[in-house]
N, CA, C and O atoms as a GROMACS GRO file, in nm:
protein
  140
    1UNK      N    1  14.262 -14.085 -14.958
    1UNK     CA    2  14.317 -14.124 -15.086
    1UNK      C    3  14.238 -14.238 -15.149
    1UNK      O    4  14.190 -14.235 -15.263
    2UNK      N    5  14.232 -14.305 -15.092
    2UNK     CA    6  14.076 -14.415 -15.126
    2UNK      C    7  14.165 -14.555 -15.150
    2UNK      O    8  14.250 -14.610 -15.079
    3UNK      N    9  14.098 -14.596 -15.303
    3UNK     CA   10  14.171 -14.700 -15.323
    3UNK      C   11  14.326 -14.699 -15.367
    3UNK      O   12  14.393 -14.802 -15.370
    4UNK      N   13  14.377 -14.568 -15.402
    4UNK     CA   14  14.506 -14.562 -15.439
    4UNK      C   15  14.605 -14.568 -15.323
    4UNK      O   16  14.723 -14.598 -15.336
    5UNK      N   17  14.547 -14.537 -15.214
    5UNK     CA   18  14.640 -14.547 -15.090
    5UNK      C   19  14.709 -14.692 -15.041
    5UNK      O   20  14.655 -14.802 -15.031
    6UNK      N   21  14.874 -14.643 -15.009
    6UNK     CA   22  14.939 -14.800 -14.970
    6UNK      C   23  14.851 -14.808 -14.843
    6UNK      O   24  14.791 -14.722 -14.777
    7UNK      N   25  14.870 -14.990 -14.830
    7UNK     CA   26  14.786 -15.005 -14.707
    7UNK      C   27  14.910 -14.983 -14.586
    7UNK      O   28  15.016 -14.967 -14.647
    8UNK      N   29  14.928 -14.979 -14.469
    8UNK     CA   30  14.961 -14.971 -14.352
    8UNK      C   31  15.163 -15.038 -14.375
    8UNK      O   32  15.277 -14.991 -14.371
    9UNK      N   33  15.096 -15.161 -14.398
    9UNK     CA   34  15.180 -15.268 -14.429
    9UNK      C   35  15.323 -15.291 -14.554
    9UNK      O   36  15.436 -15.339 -14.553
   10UNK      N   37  15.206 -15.207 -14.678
   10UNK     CA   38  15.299 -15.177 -14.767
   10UNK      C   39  15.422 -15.037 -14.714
   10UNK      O   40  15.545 -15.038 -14.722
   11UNK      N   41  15.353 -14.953 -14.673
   11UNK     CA   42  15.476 -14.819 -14.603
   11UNK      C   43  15.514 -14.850 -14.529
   11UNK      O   44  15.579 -14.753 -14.490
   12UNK      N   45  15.534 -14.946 -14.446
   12UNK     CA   46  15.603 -14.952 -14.329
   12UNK      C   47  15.670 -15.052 -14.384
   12UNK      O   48  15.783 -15.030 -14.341
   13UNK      N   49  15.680 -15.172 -14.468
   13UNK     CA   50  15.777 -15.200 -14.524
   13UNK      C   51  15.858 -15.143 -14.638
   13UNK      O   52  15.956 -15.210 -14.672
   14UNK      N   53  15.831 -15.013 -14.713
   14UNK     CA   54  15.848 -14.935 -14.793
   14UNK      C   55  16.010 -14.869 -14.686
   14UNK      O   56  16.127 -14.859 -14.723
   15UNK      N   57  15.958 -14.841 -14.572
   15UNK     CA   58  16.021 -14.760 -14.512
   15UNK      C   59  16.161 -14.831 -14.457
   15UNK      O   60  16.268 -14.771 -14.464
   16UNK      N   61  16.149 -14.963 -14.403
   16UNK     CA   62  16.230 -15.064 -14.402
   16UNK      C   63  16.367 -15.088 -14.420
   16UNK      O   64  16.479 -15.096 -14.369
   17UNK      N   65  16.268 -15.099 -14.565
   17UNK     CA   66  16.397 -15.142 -14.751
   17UNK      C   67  16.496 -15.010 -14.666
   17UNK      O   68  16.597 -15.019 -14.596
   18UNK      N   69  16.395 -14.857 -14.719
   18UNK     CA   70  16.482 -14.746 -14.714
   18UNK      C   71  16.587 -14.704 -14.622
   18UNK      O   72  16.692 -14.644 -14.647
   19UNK      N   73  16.524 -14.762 -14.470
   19UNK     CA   74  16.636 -14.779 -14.404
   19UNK      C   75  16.742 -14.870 -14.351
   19UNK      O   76  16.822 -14.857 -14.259
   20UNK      N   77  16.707 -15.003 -14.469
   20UNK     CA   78  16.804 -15.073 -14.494
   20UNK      C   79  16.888 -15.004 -14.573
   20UNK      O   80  16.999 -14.977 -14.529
   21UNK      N   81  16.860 -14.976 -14.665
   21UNK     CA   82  16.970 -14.949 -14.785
   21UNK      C   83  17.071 -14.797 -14.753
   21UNK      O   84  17.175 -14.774 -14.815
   22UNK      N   85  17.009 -14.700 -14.639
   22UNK     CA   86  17.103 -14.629 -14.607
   22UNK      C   87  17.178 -14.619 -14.528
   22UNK      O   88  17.248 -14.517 -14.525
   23UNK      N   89  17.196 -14.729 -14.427
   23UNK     CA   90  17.271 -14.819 -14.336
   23UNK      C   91  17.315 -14.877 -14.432
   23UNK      O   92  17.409 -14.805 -14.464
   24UNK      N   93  17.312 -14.946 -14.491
   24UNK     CA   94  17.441 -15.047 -14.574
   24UNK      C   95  17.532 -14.909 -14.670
   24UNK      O   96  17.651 -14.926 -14.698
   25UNK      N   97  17.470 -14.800 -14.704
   25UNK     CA   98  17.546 -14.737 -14.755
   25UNK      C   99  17.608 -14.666 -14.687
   25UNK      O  100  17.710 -14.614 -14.733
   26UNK      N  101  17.554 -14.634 -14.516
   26UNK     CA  102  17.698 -14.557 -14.450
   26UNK      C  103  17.773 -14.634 -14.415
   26UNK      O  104  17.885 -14.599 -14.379
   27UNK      N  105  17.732 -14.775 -14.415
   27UNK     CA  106  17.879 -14.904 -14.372
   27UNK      C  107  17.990 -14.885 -14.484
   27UNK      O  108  18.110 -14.868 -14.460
   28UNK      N  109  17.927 -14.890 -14.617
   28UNK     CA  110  18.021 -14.883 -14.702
   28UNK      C  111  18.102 -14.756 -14.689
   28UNK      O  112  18.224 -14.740 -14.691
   29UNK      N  113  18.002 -14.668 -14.674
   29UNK     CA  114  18.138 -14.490 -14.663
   29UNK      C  115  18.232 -14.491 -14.584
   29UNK      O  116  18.340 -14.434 -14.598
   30UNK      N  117  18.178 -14.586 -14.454
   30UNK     CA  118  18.258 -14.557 -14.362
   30UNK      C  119  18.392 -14.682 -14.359
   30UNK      O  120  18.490 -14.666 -14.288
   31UNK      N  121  18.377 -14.782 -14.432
   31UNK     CA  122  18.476 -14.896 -14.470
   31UNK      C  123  18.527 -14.836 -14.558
   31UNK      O  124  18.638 -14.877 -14.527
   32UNK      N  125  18.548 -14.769 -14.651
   32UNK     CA  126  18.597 -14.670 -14.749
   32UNK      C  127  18.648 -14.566 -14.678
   32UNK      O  128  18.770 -14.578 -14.680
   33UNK      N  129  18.617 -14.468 -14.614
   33UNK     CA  130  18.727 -14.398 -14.561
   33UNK      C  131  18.774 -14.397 -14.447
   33UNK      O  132  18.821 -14.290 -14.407
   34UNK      N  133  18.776 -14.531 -14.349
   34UNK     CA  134  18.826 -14.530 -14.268
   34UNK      C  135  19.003 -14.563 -14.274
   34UNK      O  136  19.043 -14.647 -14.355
   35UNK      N  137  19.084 -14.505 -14.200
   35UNK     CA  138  19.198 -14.526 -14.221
   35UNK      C  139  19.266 -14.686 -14.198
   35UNK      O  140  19.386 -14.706 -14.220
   0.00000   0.00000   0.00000
Protein backbone atom coordinates (compact mmCIF):
# COMPACT_ATOMS: atom_id res chain seq x y z
CA UNK A 1 0.00 0.00 0.00
CA UNK A 2 3.00 2.30 0.33
CA UNK A 3 2.63 5.52 1.88
CA UNK A 4 -1.13 5.29 2.42
CA UNK A 5 -0.80 2.35 4.70
CA UNK A 6 -1.61 2.70 8.71
CA UNK A 7 1.59 2.03 10.36
CA UNK A 8 1.54 -1.11 12.79
CA UNK A 9 0.72 1.12 15.71
CA UNK A 10 -2.03 3.11 14.27
CA UNK A 11 -4.29 -0.52 13.69
CA UNK A 12 -3.58 -1.96 16.57
CA UNK A 13 -4.74 0.94 18.37
CA UNK A 14 -7.57 1.36 15.80
CA UNK A 15 -8.52 -2.07 16.93
CA UNK A 16 -8.44 -1.24 20.70
CA UNK A 17 -10.91 1.83 20.62
CA UNK A 18 -13.13 -0.97 18.66
CA UNK A 19 -12.91 -3.33 21.20
CA UNK A 20 -13.38 -0.96 23.74
CA UNK A 21 -16.47 0.42 22.57
CA UNK A 22 -18.14 -3.06 22.04
CA UNK A 23 -17.53 -4.16 25.54
CA UNK A 24 -18.93 -1.04 26.98
CA UNK A 25 -21.85 -1.62 24.71
CA UNK A 26 -22.55 -5.24 25.80
CA UNK A 27 -22.19 -3.88 29.54
CA UNK A 28 -24.82 -1.54 28.74
CA UNK A 29 -27.26 -4.36 27.00
CA UNK A 30 -26.67 -6.42 29.53
CA UNK A 31 -27.43 -3.68 32.58
CA UNK A 32 -30.53 -2.98 30.53
CA UNK A 33 -31.95 -6.24 30.34
CA UNK A 34 -30.94 -7.81 33.14
CA UNK A 35 -33.73 -8.52 35.54
Amino acid sequence: MGVEANHRVTTALAWAIAATITALNLALIYLTVRP
